[in-house]
C-alpha atoms as a printed R data frame, in Angstrom:
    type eleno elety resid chain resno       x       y       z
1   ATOM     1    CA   UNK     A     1  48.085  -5.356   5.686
2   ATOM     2    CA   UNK     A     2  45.551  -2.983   6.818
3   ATOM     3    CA   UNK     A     3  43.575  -3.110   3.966
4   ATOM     4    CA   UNK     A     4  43.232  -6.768   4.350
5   ATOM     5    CA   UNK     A     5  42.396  -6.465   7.644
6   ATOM     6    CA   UNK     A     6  39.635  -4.201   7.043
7   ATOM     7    CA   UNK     A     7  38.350  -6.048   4.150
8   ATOM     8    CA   UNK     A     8  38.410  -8.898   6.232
9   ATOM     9    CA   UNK     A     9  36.319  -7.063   9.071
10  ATOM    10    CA   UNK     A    10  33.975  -5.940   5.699
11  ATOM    11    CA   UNK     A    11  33.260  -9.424   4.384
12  ATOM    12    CA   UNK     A    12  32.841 -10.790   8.079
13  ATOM    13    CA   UNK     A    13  30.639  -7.973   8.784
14  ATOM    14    CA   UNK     A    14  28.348  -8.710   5.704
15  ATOM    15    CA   UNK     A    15  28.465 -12.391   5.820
16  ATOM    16    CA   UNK     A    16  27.046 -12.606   9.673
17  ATOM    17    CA   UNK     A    17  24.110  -9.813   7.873
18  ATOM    18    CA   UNK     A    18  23.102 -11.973   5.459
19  ATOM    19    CA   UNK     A    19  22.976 -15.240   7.705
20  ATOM    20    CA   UNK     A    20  21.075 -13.421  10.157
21  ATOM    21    CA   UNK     A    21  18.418 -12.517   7.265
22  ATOM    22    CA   UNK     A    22  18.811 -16.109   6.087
23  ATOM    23    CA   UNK     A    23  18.313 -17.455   9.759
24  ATOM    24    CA   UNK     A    24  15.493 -14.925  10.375
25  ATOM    25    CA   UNK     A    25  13.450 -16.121   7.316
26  ATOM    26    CA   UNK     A    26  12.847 -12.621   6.498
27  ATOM    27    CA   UNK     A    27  14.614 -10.803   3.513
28  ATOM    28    CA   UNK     A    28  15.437  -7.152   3.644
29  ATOM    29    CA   UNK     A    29  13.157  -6.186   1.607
30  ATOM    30    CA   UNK     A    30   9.262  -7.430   1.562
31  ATOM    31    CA   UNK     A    31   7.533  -8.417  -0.607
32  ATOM    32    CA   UNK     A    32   5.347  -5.874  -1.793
33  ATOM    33    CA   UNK     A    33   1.960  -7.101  -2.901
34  ATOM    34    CA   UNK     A    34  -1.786  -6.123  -4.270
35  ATOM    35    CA   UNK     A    35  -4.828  -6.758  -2.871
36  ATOM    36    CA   UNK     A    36  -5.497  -8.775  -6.291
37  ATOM    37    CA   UNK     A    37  -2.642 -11.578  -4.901
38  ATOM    38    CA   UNK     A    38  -4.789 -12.484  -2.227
39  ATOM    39    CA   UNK     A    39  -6.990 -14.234  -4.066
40  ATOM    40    CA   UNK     A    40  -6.966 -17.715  -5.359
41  ATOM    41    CA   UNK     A    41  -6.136 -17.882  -9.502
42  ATOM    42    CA   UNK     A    42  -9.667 -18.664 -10.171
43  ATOM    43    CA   UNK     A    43 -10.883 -15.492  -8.723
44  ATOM    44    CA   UNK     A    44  -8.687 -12.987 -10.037
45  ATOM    45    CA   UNK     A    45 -10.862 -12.877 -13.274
46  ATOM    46    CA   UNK     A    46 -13.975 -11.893 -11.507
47  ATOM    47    CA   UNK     A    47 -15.034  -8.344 -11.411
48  ATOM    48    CA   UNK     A    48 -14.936  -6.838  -8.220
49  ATOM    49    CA   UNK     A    49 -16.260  -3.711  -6.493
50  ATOM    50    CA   UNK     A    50 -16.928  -2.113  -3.086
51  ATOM    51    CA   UNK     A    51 -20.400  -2.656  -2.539
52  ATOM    52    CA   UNK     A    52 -22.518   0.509  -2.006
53  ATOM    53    CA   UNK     A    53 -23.324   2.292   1.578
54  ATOM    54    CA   UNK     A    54 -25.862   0.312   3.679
55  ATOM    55    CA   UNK     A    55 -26.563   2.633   6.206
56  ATOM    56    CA   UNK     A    56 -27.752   5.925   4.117
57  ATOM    57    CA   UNK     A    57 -29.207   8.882   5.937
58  ATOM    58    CA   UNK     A    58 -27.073   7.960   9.086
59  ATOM    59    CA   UNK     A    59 -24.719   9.526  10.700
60  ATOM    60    CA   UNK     A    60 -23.603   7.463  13.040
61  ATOM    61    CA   UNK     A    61 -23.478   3.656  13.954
62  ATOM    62    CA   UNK     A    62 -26.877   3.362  14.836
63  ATOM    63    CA   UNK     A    63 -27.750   1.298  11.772
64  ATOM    64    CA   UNK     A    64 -27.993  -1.809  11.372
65  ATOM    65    CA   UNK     A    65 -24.811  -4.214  10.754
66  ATOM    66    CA   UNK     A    66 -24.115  -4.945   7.482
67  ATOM    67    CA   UNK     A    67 -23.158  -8.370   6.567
68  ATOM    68    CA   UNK     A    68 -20.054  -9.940   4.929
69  ATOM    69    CA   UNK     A    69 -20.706 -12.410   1.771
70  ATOM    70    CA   UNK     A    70 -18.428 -13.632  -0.415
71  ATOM    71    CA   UNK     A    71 -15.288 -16.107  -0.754
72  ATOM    72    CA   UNK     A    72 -12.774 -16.966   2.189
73  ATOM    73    CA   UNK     A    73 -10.302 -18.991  -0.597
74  ATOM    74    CA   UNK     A    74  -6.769 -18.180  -0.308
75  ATOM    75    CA   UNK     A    75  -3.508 -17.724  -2.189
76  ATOM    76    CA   UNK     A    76  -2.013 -20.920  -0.344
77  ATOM    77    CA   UNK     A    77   1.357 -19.336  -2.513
78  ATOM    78    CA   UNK     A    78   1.690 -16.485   0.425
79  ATOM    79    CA   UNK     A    79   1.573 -18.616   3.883
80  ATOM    80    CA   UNK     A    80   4.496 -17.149   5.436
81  ATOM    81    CA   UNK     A    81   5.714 -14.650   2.924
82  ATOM    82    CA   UNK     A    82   7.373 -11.121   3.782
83  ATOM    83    CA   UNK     A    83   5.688  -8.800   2.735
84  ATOM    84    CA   UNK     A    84   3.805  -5.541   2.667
85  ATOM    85    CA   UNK     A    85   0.531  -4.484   1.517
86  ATOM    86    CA   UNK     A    86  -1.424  -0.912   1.518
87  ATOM    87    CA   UNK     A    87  -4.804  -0.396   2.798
88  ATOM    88    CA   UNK     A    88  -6.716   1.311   5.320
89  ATOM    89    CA   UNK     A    89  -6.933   0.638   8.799
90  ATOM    90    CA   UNK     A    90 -10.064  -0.626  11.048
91  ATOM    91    CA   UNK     A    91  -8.835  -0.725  14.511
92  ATOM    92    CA   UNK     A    92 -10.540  -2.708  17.092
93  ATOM    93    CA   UNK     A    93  -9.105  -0.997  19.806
94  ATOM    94    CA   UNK     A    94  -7.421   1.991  20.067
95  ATOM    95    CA   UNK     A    95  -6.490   3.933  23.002
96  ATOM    96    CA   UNK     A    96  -7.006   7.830  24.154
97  ATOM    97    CA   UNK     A    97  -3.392   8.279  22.611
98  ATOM    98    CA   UNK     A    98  -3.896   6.901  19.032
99  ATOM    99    CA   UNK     A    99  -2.447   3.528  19.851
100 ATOM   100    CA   UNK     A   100  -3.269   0.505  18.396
101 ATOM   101    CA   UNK     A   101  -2.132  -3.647  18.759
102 ATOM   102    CA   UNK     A   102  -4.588  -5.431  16.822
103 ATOM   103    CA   UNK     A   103  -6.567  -3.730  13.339
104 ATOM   104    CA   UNK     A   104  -8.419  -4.888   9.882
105 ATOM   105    CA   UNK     A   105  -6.473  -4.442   6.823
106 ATOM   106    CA   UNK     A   106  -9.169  -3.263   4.053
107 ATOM   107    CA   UNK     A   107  -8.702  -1.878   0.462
108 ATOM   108    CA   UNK     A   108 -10.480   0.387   0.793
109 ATOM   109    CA   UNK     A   109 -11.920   3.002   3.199
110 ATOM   110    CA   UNK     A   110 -15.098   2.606   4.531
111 ATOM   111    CA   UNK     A   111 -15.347  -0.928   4.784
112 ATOM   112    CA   UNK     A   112 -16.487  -3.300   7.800
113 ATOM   113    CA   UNK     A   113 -18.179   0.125   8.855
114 ATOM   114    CA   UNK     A   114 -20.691   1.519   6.680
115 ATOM   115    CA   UNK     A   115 -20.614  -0.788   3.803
116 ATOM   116    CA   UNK     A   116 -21.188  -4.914   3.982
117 ATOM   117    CA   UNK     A   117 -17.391  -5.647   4.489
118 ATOM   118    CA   UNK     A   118 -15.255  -7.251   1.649
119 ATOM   119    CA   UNK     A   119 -14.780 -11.012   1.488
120 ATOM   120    CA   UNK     A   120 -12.968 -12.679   4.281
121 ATOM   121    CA   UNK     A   121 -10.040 -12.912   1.502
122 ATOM   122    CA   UNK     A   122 -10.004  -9.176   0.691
123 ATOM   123    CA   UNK     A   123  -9.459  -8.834   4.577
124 ATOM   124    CA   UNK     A   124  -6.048  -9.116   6.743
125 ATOM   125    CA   UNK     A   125  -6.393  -9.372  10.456
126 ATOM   126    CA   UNK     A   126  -2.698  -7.725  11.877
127 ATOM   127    CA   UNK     A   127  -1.260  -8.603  14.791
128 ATOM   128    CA   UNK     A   128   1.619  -5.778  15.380
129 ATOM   129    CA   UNK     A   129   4.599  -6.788  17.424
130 ATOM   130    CA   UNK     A   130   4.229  -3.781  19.611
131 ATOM   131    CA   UNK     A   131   2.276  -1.189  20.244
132 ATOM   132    CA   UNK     A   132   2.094   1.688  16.878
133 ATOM   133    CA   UNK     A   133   1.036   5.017  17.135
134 ATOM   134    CA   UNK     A   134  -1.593   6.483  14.344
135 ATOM   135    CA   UNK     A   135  -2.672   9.529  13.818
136 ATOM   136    CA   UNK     A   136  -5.233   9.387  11.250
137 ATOM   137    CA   UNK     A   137  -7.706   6.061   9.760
138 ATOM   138    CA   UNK     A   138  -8.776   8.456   7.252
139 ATOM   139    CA   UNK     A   139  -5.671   7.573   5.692
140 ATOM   140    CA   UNK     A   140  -3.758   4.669   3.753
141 ATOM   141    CA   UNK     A   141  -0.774   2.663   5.227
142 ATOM   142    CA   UNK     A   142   1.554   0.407   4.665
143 ATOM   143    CA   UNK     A   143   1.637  -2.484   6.612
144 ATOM   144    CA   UNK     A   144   5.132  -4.815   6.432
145 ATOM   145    CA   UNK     A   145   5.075  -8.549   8.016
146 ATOM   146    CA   UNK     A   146   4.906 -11.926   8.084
147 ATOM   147    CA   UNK     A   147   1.590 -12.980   6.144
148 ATOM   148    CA   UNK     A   148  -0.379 -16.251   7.445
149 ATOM   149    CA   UNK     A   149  -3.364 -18.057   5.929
150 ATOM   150    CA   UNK     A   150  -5.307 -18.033   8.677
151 ATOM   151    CA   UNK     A   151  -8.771 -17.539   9.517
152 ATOM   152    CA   UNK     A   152 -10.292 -15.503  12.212
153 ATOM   153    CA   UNK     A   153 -13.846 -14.026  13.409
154 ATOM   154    CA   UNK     A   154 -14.259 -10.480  14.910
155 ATOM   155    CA   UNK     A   155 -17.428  -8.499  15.328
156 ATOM   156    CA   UNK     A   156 -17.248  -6.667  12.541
157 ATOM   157    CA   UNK     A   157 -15.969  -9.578   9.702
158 ATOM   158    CA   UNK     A   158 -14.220 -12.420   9.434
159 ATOM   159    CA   UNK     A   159 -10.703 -12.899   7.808
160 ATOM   160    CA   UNK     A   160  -8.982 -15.275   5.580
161 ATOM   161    CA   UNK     A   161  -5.489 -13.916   6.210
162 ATOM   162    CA   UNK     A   162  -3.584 -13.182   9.586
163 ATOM   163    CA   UNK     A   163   0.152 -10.623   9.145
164 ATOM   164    CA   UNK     A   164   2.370 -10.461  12.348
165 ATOM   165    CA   UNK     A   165   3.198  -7.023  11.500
166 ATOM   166    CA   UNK     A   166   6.440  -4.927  12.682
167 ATOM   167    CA   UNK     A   167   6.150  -1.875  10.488
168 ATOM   168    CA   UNK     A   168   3.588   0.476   9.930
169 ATOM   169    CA   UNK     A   169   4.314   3.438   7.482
170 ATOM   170    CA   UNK     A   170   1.906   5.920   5.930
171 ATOM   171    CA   UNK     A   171   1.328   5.506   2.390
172 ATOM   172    CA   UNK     A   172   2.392   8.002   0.067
């Protein structure tokens, strides 16, 4: 009898899990994607690389801006996906104690700083759900969220995709 009963509690326990992840619209797990799924089919064939330093023999921002080219199509396949992506971080604010709300997601360090940025389609705009803490944009991170197709302007480059993030992790 009391191993029914605890079965019972087991399979209740379990079921009201997995309709809370079904209710949610968010899996356990994300999705974990490439910087490659971002862009439409047509465009994954095209060679791509970072383009090269615009601001040689500075050392600091004094230079002049460099400006983004290139496509803002979109993977209509991921509006609203879980998921989570690597890249480096471009915060556009950050406080005296490392904290950040709002960043670029970029694939690659450097960019929307001393190189033209990448495409509005090789950029994320994120959106965190609270405050996170970082110690370091010298370094790669994951990001985990809900990804949107949805444009948006800053001063340094404009975006194709929008993720209402709620984890930050650094990448191995």
């Amino acid at each position: 009898m009391r191993r029914q009963l605890n079965r019972r509690l087991l399979l209740s326990f379990l079921a009201a899990v997995t309709a809370t992840s079904i209710a949610s619209g968010q899996p356990r797990r994300p999705r974990e994607i490439d910087w490659d799924e971002l862009l439409p089919e047509r465009e994954r064939l095209l060679p791509f690389s970072p383009p090269l330093p615009l601001h040689e023999g500075y050392l600091d921002e004094s230079g002049p801006a460099a400006q983004q080219t290139g496509s803002a199509a979109v993977n209509p396949k991921l509006n609203g996906q879980w998921v989570r992506l690597p890249g480096f971080l471009v915060p556009l604010s950050l406080s005296r104690a490392g904290m950040i709300r709002e960043c670029l997601l970029v694939p690659y360090y450097g960019a929307c700083i001393h190189v033209p940025p990448p495409p509005p389609n090789q950029i994320v705009y994120v959106v965190f759900n609270e405050n996170k803490r970082i110690d370091t944009i010298f370094d790669a991170y994951w990001i985990t969220g809900t990804l949107r197709v949805a444009k948006r302007s800053t001063n340094l480059a404009a975006t194709a995709y929008t993720l209402e993030a709620v984890q930050l992790a650094s990448y191995p």
